[in-house]
C-alpha positions as CSV (number, residue, x, y, z in Angstrom):
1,X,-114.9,107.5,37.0
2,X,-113.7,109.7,34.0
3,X,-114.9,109.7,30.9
4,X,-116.6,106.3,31.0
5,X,-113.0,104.6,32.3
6,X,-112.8,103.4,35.8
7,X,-109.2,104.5,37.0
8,X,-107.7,101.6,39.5
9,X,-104.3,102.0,41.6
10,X,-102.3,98.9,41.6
11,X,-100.9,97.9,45.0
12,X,-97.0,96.1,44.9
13,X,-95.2,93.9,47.0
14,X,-91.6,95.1,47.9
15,X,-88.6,93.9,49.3
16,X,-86.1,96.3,51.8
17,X,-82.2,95.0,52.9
18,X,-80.7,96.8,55.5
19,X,-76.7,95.9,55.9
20,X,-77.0,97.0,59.1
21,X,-79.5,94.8,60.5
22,X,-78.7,92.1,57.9
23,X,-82.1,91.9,57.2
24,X,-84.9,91.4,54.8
25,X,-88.1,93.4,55.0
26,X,-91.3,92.4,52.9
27,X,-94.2,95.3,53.0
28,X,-97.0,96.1,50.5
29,X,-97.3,99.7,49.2
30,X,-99.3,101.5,46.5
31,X,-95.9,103.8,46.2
32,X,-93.1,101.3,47.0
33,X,-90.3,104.0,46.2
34,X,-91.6,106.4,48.6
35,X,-92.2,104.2,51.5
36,X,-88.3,103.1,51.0
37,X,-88.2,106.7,52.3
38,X,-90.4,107.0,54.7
39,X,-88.8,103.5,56.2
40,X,-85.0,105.7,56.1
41,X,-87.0,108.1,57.7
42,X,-85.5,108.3,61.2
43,X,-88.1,111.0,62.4
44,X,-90.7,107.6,62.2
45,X,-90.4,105.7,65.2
46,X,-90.6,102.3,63.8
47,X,-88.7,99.1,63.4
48,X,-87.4,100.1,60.3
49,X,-86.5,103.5,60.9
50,X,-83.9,102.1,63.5
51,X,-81.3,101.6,60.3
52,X,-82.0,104.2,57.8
53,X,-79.8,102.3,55.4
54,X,-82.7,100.2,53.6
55,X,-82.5,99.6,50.0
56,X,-85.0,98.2,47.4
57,X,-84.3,94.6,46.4
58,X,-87.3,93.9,44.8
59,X,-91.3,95.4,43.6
60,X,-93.6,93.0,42.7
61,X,-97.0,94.8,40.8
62,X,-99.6,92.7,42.7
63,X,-103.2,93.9,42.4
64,X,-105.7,96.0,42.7
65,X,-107.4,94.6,45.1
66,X,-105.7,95.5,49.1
67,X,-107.1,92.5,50.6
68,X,-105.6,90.5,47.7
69,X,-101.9,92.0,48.3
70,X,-101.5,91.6,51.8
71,X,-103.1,88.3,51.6
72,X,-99.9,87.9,49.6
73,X,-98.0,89.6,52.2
74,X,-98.4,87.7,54.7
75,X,-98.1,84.7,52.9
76,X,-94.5,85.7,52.0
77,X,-93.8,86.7,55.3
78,X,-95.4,83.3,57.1
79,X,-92.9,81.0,55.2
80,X,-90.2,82.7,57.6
81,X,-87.6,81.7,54.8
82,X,-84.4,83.8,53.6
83,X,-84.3,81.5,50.7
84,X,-88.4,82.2,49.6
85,X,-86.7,86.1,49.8
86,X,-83.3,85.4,48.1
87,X,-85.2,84.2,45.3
88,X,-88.0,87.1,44.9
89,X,-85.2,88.9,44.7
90,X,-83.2,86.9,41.8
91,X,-84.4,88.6,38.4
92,X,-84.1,85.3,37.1
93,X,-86.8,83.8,39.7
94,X,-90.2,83.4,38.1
95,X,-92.8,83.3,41.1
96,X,-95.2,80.2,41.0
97,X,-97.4,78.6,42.9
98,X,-99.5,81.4,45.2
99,X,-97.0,83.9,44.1
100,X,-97.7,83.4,40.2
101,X,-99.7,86.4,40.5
102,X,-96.8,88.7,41.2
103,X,-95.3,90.7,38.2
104,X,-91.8,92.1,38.6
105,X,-91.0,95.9,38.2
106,X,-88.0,96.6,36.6
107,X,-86.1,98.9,39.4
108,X,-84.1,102.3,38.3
109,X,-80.2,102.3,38.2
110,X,-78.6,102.2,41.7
């Protein structure tokens, strides 16, 4: 606490394409932008390292609360659906339903 505020960190929701794979990948962050690096990262020996090509389709500011946002996560990522992703990532999309809670963050210049 400083000076009578309590400071929160807000956890997103972001979406990853790799041309490569021809993939989507949905993770949770509190720093979306530098987990897109550490997934490109080929000195981490994960799934997503394998194609180092990953770009950011999508960040969703979700909440505060961890639980909350991968709660949300998973939710996104039981549906099993391209479409459910191809929309997320649609500026125009407005989430609804379980995922009215998500705000979109407006991503820098490619």
């Amino acid at each position: 606490m400083i000076g009578g505020f309590f400071l929160f960190h807000m956890c997103y929701i972001y979406i990853l394409f790799s041309e490569k794979a021809g993939k989507y990948y949905v993770g949770q962050s509190k720093n979306p932008f530098n987990r897109l690096e550490q997934h490109n990262d080929p000195k981490n020996l994960t799934f997503t390292s394998k194609f180092a090509d990953w770009k950011l389709k999508a960040v969703f500011s979700a909440s505060e609360s961890k639980r909350s946002v991968a709660s949300l996560e998973k939710y996104i990522k039981k549906q099993k659906s391209k479409l459910l992703i191809e929309k997320l990532i649609d500026p125009e999309f407005s989430p609804d339903g379980e995922l009215a809670g998500l705000i979109r963050i407006p991503l820098p210049d490619r």
